[in-house]
C-alpha positions as a Markdown table, in Angstrom:
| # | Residue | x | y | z |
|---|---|---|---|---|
| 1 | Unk | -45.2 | 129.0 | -32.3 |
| 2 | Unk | -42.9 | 130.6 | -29.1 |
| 3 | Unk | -45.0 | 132.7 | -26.9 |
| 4 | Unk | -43.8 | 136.8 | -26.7 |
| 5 | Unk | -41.0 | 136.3 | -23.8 |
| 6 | Unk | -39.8 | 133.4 | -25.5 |
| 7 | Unk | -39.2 | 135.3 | -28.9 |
| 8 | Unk | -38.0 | 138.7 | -26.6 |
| 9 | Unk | -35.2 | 136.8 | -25.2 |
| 10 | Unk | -34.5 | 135.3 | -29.0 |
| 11 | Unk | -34.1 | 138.7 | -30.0 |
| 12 | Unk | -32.0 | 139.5 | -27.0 |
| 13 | Unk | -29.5 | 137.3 | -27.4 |
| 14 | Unk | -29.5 | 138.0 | -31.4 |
| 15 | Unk | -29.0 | 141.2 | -30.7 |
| 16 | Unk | -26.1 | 140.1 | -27.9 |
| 17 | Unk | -24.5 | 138.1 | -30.9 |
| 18 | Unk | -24.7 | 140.5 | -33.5 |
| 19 | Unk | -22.6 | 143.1 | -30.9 |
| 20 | Unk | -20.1 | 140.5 | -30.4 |
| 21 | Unk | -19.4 | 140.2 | -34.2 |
| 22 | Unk | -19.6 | 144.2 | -34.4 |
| 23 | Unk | -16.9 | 144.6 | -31.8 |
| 24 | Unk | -14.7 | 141.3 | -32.9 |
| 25 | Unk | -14.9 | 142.9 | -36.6 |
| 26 | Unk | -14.2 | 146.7 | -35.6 |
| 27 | Unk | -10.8 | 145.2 | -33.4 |
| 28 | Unk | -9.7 | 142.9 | -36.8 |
| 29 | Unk | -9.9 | 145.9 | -38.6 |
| 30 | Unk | -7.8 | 148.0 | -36.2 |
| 31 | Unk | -5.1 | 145.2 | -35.9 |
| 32 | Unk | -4.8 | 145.2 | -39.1 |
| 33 | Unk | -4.4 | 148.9 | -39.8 |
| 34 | Unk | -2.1 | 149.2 | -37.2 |
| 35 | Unk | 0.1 | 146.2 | -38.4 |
| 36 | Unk | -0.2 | 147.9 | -42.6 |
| 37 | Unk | 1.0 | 151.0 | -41.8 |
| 38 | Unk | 3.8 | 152.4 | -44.4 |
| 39 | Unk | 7.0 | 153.8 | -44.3 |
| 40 | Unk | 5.5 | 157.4 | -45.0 |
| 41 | Unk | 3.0 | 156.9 | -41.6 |
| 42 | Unk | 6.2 | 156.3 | -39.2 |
| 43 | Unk | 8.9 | 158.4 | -39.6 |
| 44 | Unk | 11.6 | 157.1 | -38.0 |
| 45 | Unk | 15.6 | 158.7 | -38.4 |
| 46 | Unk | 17.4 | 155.9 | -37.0 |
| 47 | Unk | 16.4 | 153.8 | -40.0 |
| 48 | Unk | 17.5 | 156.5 | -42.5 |
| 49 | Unk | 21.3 | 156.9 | -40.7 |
| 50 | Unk | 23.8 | 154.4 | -40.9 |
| 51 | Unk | 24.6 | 153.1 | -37.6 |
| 52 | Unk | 27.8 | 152.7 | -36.7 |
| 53 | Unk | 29.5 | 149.5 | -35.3 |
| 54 | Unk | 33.0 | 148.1 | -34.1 |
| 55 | Unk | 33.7 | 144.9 | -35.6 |
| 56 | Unk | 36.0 | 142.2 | -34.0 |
| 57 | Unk | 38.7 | 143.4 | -36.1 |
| 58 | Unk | 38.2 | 146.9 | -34.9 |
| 59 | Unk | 37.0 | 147.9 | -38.0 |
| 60 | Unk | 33.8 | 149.7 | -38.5 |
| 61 | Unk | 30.6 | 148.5 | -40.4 |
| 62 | Unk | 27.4 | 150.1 | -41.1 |
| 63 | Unk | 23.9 | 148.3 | -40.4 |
| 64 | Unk | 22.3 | 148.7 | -43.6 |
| 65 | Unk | 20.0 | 147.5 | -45.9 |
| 66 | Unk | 18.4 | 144.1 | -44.4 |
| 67 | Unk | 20.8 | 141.2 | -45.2 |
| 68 | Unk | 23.4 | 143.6 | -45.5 |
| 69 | Unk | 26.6 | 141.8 | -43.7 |
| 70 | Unk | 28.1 | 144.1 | -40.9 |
| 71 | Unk | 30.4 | 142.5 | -39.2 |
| 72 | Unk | 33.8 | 141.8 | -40.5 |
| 73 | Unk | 35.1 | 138.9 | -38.9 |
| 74 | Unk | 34.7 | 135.5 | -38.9 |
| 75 | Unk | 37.7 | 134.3 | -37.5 |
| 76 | Unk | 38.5 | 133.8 | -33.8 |
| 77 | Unk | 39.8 | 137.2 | -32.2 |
| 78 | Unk | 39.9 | 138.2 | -28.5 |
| 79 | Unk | 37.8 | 141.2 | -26.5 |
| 80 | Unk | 38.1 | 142.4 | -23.0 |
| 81 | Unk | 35.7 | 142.6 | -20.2 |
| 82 | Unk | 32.9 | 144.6 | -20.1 |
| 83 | Unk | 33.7 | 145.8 | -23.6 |
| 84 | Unk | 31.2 | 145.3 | -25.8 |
| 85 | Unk | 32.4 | 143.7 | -29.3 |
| 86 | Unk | 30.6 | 142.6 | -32.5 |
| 87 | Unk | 30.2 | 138.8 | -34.2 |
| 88 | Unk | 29.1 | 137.4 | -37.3 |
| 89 | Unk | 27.4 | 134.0 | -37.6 |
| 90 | Unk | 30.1 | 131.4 | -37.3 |
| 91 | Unk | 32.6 | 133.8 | -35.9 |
| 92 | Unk | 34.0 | 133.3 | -32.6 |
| 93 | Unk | 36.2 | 135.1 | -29.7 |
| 94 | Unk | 38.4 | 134.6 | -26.9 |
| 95 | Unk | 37.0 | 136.6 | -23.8 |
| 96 | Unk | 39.7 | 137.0 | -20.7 |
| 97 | Unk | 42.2 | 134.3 | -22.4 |
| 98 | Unk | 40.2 | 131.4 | -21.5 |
| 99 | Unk | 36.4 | 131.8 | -22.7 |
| 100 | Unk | 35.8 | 131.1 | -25.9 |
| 101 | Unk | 32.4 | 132.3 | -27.8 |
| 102 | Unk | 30.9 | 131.0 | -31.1 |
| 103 | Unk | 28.1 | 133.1 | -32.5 |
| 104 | Unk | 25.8 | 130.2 | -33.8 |
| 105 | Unk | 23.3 | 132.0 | -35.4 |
| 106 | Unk | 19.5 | 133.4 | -34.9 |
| 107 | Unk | 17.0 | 131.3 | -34.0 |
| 108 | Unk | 14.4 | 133.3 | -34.2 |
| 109 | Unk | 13.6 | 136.8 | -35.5 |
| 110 | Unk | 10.3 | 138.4 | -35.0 |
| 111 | Unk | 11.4 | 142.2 | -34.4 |
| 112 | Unk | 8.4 | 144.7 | -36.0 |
| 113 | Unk | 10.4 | 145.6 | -39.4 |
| 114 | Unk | 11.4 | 149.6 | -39.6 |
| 115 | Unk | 8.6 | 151.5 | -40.9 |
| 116 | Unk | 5.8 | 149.0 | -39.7 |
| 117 | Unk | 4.2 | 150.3 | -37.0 |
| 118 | Unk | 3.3 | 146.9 | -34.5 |
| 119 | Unk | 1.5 | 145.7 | -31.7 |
| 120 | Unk | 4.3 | 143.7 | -30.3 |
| 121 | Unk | 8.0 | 145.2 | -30.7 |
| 122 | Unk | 9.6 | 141.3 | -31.6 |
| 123 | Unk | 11.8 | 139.3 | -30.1 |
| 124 | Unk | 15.3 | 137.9 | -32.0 |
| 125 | Unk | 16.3 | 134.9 | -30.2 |
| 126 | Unk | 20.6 | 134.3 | -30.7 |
| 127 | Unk | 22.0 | 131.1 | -30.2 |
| 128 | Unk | 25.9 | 131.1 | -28.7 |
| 129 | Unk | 28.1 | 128.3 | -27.9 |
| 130 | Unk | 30.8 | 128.7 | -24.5 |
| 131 | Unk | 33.2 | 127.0 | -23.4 |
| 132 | Unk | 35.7 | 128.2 | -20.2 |
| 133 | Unk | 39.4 | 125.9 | -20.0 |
| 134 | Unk | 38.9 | 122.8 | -19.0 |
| 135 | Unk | 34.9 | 123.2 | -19.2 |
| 136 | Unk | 32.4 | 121.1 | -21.5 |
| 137 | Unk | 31.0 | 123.3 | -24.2 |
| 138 | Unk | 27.2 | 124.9 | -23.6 |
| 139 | Unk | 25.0 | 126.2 | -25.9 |
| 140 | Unk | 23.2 | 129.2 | -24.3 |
| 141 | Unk | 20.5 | 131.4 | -25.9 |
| 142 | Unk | 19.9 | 135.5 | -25.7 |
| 143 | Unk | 17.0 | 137.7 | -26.7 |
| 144 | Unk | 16.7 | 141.6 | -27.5 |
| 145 | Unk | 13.6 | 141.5 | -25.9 |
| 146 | Unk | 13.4 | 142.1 | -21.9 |
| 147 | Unk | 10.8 | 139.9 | -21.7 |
| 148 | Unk | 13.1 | 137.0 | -22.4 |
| 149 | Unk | 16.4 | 136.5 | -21.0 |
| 150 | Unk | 18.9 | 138.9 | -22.1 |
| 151 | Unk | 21.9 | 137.6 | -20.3 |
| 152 | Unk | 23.1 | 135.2 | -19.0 |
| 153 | Unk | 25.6 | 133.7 | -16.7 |
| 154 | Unk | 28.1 | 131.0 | -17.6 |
| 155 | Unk | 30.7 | 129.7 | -14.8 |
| 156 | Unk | 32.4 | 132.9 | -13.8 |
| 157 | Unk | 30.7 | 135.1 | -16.5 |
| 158 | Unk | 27.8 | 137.2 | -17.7 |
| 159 | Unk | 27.5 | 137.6 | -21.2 |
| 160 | Unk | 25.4 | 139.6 | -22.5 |
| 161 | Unk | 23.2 | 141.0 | -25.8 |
| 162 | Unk | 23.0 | 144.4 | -26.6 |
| 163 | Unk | 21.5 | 144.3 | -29.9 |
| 164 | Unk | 21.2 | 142.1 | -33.2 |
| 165 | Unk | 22.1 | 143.7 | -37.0 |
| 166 | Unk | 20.6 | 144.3 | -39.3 |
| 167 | Unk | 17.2 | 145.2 | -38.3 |
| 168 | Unk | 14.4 | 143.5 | -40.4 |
| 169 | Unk | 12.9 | 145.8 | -42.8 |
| 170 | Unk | 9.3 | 145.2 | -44.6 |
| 171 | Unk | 9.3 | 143.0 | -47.7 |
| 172 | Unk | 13.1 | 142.5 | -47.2 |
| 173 | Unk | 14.8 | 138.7 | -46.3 |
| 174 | Unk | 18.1 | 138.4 | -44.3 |
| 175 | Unk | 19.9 | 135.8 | -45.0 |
| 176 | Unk | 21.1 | 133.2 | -41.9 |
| 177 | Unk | 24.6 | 134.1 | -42.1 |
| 178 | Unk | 23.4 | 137.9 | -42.4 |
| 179 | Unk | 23.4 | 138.6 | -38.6 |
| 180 | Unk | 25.8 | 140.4 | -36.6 |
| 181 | Unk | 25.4 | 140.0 | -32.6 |
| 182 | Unk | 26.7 | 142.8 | -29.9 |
| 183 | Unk | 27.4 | 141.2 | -27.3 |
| 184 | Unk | 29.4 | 142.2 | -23.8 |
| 185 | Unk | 31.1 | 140.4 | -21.3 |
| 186 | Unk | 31.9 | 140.8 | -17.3 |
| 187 | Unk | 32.7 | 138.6 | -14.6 |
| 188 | Unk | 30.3 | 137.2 | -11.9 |
């Protein structure tokens, strides 16, 4: 039989135990409101407009409904310096008559889908492939998110991203080749 201090301190560190749990439980169960909210909870305009962008081709496309394909080209084109232009997975462009840019695809794409309200705004990860005259090709990778490198520089160049279409909505898949990148480029 435990004397009385031993069974007080029993009950205090119950008691400490049974606190934990409450306060692990009640922040679960704000996570996960915060992560369920609906479209209805959020409003947001920009996902209800159509957002205009020039293409490679000059043309303009609309990001859409996720998995919607924006971009119009896939075939190599040119852009100028510190203009920003659009590609499409696979497509590729000659920067300043001697870089050369292929669009490889996303990597990775955890952006908070429109309408979901998140504790982290995402991150989408694009993979690129350089190569300057004369220069061995590099494959160099850009995120949207600041925390993570958003530029980069590459012999005499900084390329950078400006943003990644379409934007991932709830319940809604985009398809690899589905991605359109902004991207810019100056020199160093």
């Amino acid at each position: 039989m435990l004397g009385a201090a031993a069974q007080a301190e029993l009950a205090i560190t119950d008691g400490d135990q049974l606190m934990k749990l409450r306060r692990i439980a009640t922040f679960a169960l704000l996570l996960m409101t915060a992560c369920s909210s609906s479209k209805e909870d959020v409003p947001n305009p920009a996902a209800e407009a159509a957002i205009p962008m020039k293409t490679m081709s000059g043309k303009s496309g609309e990001a859409g409904e996720a998995g919607e394909l924006i971009c119009e080209s896939q075939t190599a084109e040119t852009a100028q310096l510190t203009e920003s232009f659009a590609m499409r997975v696979d497509g590729s462009a000659t920067i300043d008559r001697s870089l050369s840019i292929r669009f490889v695809g996303v990597d990775e794409d955890s952006r908070c889908p429109r309408g979901v309200q998140c504790v982290w705004a995402g991150n989408a990860k694009v993979r690129i492939q350089v190569q300057e005259d004369g220069q061995p090709a590099a494959e160099l990778f850009l995120n949207t998110h600041s925390d993570s490198p958003t530029s980069v520089s590459y012999e005499s160049y900084v390329i950078s991203l400006e943003s990644v279409e379409p934007h991932p909505e709830q319940d809604k898949q985009i398809p690899e080749n589905g991605y359109c990148a902004n991207l810019v480029v100056k020199a160093l």
